[in-house]
C-alpha positions in Angstrom: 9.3 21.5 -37.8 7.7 18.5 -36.1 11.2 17.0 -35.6 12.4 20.0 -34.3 9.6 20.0 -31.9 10.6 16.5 -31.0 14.0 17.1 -30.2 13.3 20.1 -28.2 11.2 18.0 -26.2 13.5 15.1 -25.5 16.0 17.8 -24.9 13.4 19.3 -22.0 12.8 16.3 -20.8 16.7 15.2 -20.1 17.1 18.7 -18.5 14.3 18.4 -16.4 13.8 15.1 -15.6 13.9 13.3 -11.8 16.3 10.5 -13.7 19.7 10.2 -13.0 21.8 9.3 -16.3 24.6 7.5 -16.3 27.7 10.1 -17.3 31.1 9.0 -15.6 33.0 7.1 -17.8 36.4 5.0 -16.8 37.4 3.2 -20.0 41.1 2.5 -18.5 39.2 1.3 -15.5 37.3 -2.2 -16.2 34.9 -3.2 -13.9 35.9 -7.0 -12.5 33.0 -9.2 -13.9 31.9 -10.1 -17.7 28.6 -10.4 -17.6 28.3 -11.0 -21.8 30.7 -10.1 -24.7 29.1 -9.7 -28.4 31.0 -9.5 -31.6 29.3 -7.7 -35.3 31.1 -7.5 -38.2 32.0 -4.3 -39.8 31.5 -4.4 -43.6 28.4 -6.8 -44.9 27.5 -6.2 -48.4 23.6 -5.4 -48.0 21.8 -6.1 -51.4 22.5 -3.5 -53.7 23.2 -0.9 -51.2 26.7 1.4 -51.8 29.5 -0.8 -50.1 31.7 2.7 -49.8 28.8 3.8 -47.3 29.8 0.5 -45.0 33.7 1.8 -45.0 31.8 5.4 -43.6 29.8 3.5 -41.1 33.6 2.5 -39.4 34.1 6.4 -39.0 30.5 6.8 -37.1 31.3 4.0 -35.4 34.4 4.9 -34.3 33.3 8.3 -32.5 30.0 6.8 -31.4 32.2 3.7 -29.3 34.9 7.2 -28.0 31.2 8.6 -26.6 30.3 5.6 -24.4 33.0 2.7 -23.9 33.6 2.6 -20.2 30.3 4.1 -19.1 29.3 3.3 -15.8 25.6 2.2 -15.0 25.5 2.6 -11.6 22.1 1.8 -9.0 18.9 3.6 -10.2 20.7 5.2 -13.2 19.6 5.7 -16.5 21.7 4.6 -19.6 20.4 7.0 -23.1 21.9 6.0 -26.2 21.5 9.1 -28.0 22.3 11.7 -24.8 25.6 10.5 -24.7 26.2 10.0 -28.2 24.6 13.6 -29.1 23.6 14.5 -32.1 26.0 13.2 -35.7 26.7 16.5 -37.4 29.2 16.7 -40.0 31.0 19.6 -37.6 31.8 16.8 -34.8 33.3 14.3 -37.9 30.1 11.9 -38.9 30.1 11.1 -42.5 27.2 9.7 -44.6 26.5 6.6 -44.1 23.4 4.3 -44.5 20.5 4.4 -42.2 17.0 3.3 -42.6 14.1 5.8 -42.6 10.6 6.4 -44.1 10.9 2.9 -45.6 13.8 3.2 -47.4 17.5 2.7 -46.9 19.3 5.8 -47.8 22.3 8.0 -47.1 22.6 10.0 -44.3 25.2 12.0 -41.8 25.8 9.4 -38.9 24.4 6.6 -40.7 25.4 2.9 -39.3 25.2 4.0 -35.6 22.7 1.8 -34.9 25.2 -1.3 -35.1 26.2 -0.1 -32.0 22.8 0.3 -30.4 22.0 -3.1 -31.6 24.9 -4.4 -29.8 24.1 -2.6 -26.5 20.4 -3.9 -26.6 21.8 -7.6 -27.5 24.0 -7.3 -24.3 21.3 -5.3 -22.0 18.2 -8.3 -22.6 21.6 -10.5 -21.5 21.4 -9.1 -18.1 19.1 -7.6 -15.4 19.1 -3.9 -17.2 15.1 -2.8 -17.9 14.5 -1.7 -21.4 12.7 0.8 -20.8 13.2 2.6 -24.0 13.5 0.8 -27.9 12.1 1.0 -31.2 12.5 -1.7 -34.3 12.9 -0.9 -37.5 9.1 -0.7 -39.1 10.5 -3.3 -42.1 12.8 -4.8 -43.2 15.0 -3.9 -46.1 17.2 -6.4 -47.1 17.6 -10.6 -47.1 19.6 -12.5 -44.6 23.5 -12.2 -45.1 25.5 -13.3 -42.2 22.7 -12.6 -39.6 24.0 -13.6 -36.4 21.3 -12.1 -34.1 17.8 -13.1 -34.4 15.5 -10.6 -37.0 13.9 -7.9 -35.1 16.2 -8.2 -31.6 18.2 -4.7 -32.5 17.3 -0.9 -31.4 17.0 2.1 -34.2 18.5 5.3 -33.1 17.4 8.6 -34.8 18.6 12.1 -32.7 17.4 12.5 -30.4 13.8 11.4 -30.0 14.2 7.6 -31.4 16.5 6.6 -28.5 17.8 3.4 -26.4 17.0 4.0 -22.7 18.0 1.3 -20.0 17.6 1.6 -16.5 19.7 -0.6 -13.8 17.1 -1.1 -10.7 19.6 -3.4 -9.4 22.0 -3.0 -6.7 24.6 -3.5 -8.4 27.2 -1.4 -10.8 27.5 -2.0 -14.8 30.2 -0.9 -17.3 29.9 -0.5 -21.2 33.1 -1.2 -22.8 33.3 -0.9 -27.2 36.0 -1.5 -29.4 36.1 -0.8 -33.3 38.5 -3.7 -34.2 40.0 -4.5 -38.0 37.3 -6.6 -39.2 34.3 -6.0 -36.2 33.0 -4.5 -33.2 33.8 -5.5 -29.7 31.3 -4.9 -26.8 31.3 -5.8 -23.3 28.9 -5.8 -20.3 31.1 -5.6 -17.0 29.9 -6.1 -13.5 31.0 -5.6 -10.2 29.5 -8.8 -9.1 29.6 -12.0 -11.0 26.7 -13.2 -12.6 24.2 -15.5 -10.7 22.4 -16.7 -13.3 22.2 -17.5 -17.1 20.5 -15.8 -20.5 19.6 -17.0 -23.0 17.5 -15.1 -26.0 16.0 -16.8 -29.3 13.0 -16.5 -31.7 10.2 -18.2 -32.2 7.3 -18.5 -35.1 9.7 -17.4 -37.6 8.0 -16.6 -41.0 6.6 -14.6 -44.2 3.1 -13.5 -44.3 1.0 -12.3 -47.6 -1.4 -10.0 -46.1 -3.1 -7.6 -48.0 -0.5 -7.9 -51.3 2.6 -7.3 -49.1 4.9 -9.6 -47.4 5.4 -9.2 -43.9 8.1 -11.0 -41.9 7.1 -12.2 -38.2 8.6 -13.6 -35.2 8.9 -13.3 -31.2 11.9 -12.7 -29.3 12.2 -15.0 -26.2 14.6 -15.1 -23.3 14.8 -17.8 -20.4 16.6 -16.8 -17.5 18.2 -20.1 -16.0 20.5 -21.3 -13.1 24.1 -22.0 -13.9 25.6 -25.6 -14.1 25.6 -28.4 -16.0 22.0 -29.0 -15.8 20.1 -25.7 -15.4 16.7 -25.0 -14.3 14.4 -22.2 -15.7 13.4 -19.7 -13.6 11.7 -17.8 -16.3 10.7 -17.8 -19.8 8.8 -14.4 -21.7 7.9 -13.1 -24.9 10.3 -9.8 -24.9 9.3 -8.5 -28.4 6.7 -9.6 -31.2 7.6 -8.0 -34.7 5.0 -8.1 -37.8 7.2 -5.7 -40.4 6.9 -5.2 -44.7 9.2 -7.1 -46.4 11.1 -4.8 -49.1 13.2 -7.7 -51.5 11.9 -10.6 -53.1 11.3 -13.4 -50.9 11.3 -16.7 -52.6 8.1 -18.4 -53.5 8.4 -21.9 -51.9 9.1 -20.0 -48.6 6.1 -18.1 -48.9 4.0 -20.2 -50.2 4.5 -22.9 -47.1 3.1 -19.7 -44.5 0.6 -17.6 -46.9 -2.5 -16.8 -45.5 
């Protein structure tokens, strides 16, 4: 009931709202700047979690990227995740797939969507799109395996009322363009100018807590937004993100041990 009450709110408040979403899509139609491209690989063996519900996550994938490649952000717009995805039923083609919810990492219609909100989010902080809406995964499920991003930098989706929202208070035009390749997925940010400056994002204090007889994992996502050339300046450096999450797999001892407190 209470996630039926949700949804019927966010579905009020995209009905109602003063916010113009962004809607038109021209996939065939690229805009003429890269602003960032960002590779994931599809299948990654996550602990002891069922490697046939990676191969389902391809499917999700697949009709999640047909729902948004070649958006266009255009001035004052608003860019929602889950209002152009709608909602994965069965009925529309999602199959089961993992997600993470109420602690756990469990089967689920849709599940493995968030790969490609993760992706837009990791491109979005790359550019002068506002994050106005994101929420992180409350812990964190499984160890390291070919982590490419830095822990804690992605965006959970759950229909409708967990969403991505990004807002362009630019001037200037933005295109999402997605592809579901062989072995990963392919995203773009476009432009129709080209970029001015450069982004870069990292993490800082990086480590496991014991607090309380749990493990936490911390860090803070940074990003310094820097001139071009050979020997850039800073223009600015800020804390995006600080994440303090439980820890659900066995860290190892002589990692712990060097941040317990």
């Amino acid at each position: 009931m209470r996630v039926r009450q949700k949804r019927l709110f966010r579905q009020l408040g995209w009905t109602f709202s003063p916010r113009r979403y962004a809607s038109l899509k021209t996939p065939e139609q690229r805009l003429d700047y890269r602003f960032i491209k960002h590779t994931s690989k599809l299948i990654r063996q996550l602990g002891s979690s069922d490697i046939a519900l990676q191969h389902n996550k391809v499917i999700n994938l697949r009709l999640a990227t047909a729902s948004t490649s070649g958006i266009i952000i255009r001035p004052g717009e608003y860019f929602s995740f889950c209002r152009l995805v709608g909602k994965p039923t069965a009925k529309r083609g999602f199959v089961e797939g993992m997600e993470l919810s109420h602690g756990e990492a469990r089967s689920g219609v849709g599940g493995g969507i968030c790969q490609l909100s993760n992706l837009i989010h990791w491109m979005a902080i790359h550019s002068p799109l506002t994050v106005v809406e994101r929420a992180n995964h409350s812990f964190d499920p499984f160890p390291d395996e070919g982590r490419i991003l830095p822990f804690g930098s992605g965006a959970a989706i759950f229909y409708n009322y967990i969403d991505l929202v990004l807002h362009n208070p630019t001037q200037d035009t933005f295109q999402l363009i997605f592809k579901v390749a062989d072995h990963q997925l392919e995203g773009e940010l476009l432009c129709d100018r080209p970029r001015e400056v450069k982004y870069h994002v990292y993490q800082k204090a990086h480590r496991f807590v014991l607090m309380g007889g749990h493990v936490y994992r911390q860090n803070e996502i940074w990003r310094d937004i820097s001139t071009k050339g050979q020997e850039p300046i800073v223009l600015q450096s800020e804390c995006l993100y600080r994440n303090n999450v439980v820890v659900k797999y066995d860290v190892d001892t002589q990692e712990l041990q060097q941040v317990v407190e």
